[in-house]
DSSP file (Angstrom, degrees, kcal/mol; ACC not computed):
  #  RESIDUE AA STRUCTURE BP1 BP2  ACC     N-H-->O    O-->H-N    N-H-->O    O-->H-N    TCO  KAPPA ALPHA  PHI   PSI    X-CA   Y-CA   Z-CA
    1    1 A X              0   0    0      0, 0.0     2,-0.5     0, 0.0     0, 0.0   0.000 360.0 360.0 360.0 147.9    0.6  -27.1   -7.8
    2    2 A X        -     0   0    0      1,-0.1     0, 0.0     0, 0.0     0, 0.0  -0.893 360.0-115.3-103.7 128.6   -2.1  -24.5   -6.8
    3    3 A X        -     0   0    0     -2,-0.5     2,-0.8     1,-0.1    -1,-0.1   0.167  27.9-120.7  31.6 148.6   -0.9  -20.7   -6.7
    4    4 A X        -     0   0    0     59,-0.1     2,-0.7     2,-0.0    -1,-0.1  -0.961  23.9-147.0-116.8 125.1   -0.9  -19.3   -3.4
    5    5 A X        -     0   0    0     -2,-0.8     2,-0.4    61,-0.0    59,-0.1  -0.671  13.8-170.9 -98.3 132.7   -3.4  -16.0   -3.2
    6    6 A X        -     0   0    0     -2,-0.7    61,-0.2    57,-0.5     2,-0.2  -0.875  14.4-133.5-114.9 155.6   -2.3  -13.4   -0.8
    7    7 A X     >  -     0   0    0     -2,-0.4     4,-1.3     1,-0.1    76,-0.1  -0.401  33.2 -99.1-100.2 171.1   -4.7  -10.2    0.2
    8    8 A X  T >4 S+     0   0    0     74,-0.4     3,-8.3     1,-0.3     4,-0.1   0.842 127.1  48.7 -43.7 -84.3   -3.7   -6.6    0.3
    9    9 A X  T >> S+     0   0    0      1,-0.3     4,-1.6     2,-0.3     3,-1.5   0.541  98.7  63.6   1.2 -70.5   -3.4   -7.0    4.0
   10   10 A X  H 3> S+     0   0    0      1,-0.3     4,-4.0     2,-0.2     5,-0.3   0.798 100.0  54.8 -32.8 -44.0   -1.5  -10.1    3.9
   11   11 A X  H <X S+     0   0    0     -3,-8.3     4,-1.7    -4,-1.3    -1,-0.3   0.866 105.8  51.6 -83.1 -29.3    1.4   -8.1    2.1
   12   12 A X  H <4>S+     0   0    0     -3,-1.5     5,-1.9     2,-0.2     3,-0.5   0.985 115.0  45.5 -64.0 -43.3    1.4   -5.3    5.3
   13   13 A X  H ><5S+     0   0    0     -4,-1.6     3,-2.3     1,-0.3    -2,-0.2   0.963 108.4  54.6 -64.6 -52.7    1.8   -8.5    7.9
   14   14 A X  H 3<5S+     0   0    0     -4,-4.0    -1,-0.3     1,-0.3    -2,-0.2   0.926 108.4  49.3 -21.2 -53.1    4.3  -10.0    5.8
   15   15 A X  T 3<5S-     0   0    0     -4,-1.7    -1,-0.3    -3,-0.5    -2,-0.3   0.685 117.6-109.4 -75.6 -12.7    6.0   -6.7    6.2
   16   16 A X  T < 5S+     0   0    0     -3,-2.3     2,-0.4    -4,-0.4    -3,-0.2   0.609  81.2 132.9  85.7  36.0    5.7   -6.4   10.2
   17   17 A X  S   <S-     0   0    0     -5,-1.9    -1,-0.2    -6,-0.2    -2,-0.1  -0.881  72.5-104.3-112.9 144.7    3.2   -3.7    9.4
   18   18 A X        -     0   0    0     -2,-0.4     6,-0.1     1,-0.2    -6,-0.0  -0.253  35.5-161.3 -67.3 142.6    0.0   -3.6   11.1
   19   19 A X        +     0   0    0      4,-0.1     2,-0.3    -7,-0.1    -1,-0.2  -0.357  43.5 117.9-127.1  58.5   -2.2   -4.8    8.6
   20   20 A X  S  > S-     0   0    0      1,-0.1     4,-2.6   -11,-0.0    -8,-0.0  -0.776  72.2-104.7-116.4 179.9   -5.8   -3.8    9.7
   21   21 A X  H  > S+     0   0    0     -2,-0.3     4,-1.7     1,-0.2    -1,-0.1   0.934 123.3  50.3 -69.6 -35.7   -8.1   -1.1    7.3
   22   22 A X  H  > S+     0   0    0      2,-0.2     4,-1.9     3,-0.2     5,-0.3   0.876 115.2  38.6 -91.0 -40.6   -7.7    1.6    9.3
   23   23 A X  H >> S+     0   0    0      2,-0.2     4,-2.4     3,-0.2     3,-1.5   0.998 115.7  56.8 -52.1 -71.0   -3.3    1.3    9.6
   24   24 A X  H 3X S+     0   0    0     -4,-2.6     4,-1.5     1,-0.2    -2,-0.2   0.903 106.7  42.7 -24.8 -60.5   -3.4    0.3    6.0
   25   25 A X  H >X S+     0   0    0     -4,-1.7     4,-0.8     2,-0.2     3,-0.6   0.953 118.9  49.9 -65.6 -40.3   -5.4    4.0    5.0
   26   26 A X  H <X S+     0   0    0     -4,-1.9     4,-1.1    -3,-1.5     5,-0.3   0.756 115.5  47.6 -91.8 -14.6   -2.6    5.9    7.7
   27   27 A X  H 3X S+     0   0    0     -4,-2.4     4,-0.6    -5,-0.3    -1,-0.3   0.846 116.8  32.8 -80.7 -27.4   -0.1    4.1    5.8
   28   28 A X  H X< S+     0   0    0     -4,-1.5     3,-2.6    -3,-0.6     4,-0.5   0.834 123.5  54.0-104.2-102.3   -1.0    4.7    2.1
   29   29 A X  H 3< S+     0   0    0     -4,-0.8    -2,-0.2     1,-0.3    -3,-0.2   0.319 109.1  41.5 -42.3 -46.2   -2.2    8.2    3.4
   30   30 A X  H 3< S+     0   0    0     -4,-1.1    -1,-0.3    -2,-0.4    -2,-0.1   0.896 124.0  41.1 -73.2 -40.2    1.3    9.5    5.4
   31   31 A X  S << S+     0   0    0     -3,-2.6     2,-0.5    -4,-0.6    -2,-0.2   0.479  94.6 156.7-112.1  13.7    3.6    8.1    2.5
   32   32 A X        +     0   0    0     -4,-0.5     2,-0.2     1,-0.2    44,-0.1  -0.856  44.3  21.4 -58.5  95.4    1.3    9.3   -0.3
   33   33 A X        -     0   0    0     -2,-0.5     2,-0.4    42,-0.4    43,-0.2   0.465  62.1-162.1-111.0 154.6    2.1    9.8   -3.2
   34   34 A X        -     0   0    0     41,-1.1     4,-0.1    38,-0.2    -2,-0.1  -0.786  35.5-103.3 -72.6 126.5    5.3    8.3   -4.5
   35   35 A X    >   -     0   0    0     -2,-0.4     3,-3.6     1,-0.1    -1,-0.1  -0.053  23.7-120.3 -63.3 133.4    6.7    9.8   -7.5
   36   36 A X  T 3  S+     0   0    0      1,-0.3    -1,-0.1    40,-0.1    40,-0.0   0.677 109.5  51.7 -40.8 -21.5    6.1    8.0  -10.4
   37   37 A X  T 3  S+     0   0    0      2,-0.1     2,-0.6     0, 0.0    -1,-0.3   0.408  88.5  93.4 -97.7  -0.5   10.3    7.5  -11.1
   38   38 A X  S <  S-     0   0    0     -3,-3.6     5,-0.1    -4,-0.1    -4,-0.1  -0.864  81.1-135.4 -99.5 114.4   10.8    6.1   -7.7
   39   39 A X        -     0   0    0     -2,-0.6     4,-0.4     1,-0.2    -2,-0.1  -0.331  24.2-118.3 -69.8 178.1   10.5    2.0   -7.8
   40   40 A X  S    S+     0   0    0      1,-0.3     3,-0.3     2,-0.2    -1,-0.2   0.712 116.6  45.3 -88.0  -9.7    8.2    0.9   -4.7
   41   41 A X  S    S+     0   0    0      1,-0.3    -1,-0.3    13,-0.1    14,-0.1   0.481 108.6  58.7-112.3   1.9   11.0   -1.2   -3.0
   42   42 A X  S    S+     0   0    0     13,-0.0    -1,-0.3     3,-0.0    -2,-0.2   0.786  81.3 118.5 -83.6 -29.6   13.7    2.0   -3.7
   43   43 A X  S >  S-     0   0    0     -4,-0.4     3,-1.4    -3,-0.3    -3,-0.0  -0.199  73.3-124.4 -90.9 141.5   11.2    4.3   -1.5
   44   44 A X  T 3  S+     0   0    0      1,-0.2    -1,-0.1     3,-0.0    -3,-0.0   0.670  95.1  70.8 -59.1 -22.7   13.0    5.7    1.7
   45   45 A X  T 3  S+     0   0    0    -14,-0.1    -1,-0.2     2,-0.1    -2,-0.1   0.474  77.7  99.1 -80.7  -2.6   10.5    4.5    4.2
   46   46 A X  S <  S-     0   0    0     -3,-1.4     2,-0.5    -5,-0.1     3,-0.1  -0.138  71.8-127.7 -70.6-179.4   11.3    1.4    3.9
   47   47 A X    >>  -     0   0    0      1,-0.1     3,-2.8    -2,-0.0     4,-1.8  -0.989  34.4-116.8-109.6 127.0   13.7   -1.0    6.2
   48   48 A X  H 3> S+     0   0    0     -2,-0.5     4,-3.7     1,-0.3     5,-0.2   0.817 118.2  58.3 -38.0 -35.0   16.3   -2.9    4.2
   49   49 A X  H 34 S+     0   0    0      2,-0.2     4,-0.4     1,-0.2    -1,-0.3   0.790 111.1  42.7 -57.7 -39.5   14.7   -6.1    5.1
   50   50 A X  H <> S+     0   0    0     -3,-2.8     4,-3.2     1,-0.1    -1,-0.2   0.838 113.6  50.3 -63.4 -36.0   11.5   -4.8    3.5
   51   51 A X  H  X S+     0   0    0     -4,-1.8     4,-2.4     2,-0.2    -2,-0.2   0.813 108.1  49.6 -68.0 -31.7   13.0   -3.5    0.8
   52   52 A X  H  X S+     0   0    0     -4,-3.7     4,-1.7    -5,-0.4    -1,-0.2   0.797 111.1  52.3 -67.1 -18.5   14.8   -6.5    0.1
   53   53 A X  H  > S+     0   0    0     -4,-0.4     4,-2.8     2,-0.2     5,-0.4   0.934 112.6  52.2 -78.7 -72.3   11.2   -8.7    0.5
   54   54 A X  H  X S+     0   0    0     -4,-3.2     4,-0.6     2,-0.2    -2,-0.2   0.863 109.0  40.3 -11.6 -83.2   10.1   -6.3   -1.9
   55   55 A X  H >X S+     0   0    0     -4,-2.4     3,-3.0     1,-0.2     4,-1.1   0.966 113.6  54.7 -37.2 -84.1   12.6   -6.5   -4.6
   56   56 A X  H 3X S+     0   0    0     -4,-1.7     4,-1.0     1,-0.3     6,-0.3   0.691 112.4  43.0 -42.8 -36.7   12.9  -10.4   -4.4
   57   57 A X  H 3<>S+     0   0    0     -4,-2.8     5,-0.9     2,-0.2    -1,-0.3   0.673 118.0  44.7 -91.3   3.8    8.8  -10.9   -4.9
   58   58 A X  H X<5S+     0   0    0     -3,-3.0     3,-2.1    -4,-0.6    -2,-0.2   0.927 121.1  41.9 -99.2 -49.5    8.8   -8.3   -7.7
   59   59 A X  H 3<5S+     0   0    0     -4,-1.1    -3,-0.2     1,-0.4    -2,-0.2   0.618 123.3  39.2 -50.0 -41.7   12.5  -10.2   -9.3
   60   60 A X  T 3<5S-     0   0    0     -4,-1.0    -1,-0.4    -5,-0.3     3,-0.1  -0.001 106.0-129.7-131.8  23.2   11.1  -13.7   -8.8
   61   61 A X  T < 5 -     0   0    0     -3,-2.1    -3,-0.2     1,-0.1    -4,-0.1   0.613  51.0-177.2  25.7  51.5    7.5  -12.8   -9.8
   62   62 A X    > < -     0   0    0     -5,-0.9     3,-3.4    -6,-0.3     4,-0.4   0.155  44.0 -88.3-113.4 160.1    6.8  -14.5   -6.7
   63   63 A X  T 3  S+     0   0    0      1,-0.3   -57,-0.5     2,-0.1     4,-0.2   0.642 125.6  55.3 -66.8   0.8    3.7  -15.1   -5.4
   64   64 A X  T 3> S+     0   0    0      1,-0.1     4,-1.7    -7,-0.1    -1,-0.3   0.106  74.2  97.3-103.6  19.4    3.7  -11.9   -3.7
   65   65 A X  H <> S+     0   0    0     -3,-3.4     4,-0.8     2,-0.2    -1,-0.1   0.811  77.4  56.2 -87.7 -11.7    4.3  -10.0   -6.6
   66   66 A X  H >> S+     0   0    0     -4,-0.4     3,-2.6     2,-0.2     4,-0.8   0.998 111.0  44.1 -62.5 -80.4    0.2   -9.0   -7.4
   67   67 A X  H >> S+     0   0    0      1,-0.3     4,-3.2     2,-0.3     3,-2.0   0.863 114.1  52.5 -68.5 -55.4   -0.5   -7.4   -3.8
   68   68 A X  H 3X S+     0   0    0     -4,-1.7     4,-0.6     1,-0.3    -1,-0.3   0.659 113.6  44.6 -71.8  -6.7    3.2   -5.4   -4.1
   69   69 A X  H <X S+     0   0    0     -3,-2.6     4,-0.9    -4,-0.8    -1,-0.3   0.588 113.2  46.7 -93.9   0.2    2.1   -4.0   -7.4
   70   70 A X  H <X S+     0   0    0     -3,-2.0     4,-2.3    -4,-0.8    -2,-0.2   0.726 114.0  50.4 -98.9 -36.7   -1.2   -3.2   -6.1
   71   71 A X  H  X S+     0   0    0     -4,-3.2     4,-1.9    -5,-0.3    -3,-0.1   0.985 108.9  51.4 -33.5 -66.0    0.6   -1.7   -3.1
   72   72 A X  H >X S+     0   0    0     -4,-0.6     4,-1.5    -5,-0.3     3,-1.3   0.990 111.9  49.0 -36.1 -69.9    2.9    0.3   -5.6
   73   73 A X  H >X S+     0   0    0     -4,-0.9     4,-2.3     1,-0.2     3,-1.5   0.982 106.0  54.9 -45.2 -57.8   -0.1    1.6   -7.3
   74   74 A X  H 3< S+     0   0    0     -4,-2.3     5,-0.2     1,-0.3    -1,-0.2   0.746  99.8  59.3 -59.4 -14.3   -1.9    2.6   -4.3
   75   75 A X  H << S+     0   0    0     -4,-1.9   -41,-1.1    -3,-1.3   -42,-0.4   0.515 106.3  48.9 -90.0 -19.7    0.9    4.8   -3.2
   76   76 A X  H << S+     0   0    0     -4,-1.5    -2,-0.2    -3,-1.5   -40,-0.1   0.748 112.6  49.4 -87.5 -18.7    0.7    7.0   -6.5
   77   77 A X  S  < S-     0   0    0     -4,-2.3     3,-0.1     2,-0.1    -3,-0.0  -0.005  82.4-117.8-105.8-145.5   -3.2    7.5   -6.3
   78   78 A X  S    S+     0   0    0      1,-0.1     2,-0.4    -2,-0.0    -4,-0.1  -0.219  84.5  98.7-138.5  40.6   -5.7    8.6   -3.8
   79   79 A X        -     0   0    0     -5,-0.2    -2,-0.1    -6,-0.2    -1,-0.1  -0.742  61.8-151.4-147.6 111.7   -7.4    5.5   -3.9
   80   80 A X        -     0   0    0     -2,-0.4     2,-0.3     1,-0.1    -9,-0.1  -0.455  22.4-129.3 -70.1 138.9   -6.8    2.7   -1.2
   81   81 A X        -     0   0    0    -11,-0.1     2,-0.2    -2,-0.1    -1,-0.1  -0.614  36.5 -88.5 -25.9  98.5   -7.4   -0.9   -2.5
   82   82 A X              0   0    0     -2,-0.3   -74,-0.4     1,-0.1    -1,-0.1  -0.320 360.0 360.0 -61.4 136.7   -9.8   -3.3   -0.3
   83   83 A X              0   0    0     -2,-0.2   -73,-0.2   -76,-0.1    -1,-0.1   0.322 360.0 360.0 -53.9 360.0   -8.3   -5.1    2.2
C-alpha cells in the first residue's frame, strides 16, 4: 500500500485555512513564534476541530503527521517552509 504524500499547503486546506503562499506566510507570521513548551495542537488559535485533527495525525502517526511537524517547526522559527 503506497503512503500518501501531503504538501505543506495540503495541511492548511485540510484545516479550512486558505492554503496559498501568501495566507500561509500571514499565518506563520501573525502566530509566530510558539513557545517551545506549548504542543502545536495545544496552541490557543486553534478551533477544537483543528486541534483535534491535529492531535489524532500526530497520535496515529498518520499520514499527516510530516506536514504538522513541519508546521509545528515553522511556528518556532522565522523560516516559512515551501509550499
Amino acid at each position: 500500500m503506497q503512503e500518501a504524500h501531503h504538501h505543506f499547503s495540503d495541511l492548511f486546506a485540510q484545516l479550512g485555512l486558505p492554503d496559498d503562499p501568501k495566507s500561509i506566510a500571514q499565518f506563520l507570521a501573525r502566530h509566530r513564534p510558539l513557545a517551545g513548551d506549548v504542543r502545536l495542537p495545544d496552541a490557543p488559535f486553534w478551533s477544537t476541530a483543528q486541534a483535534t485533527f491535529l492531535k489524532e495525525a500526530l497520535l496515529q502517526d498518520s499520514d499527516w503527521a510530516e506536514p504538522v511537524d513541519q508546521l509545528s517547526e515553522a511556528l518556532r522559527d522565522d523560516e516559512t517552509p515551501s509550499a
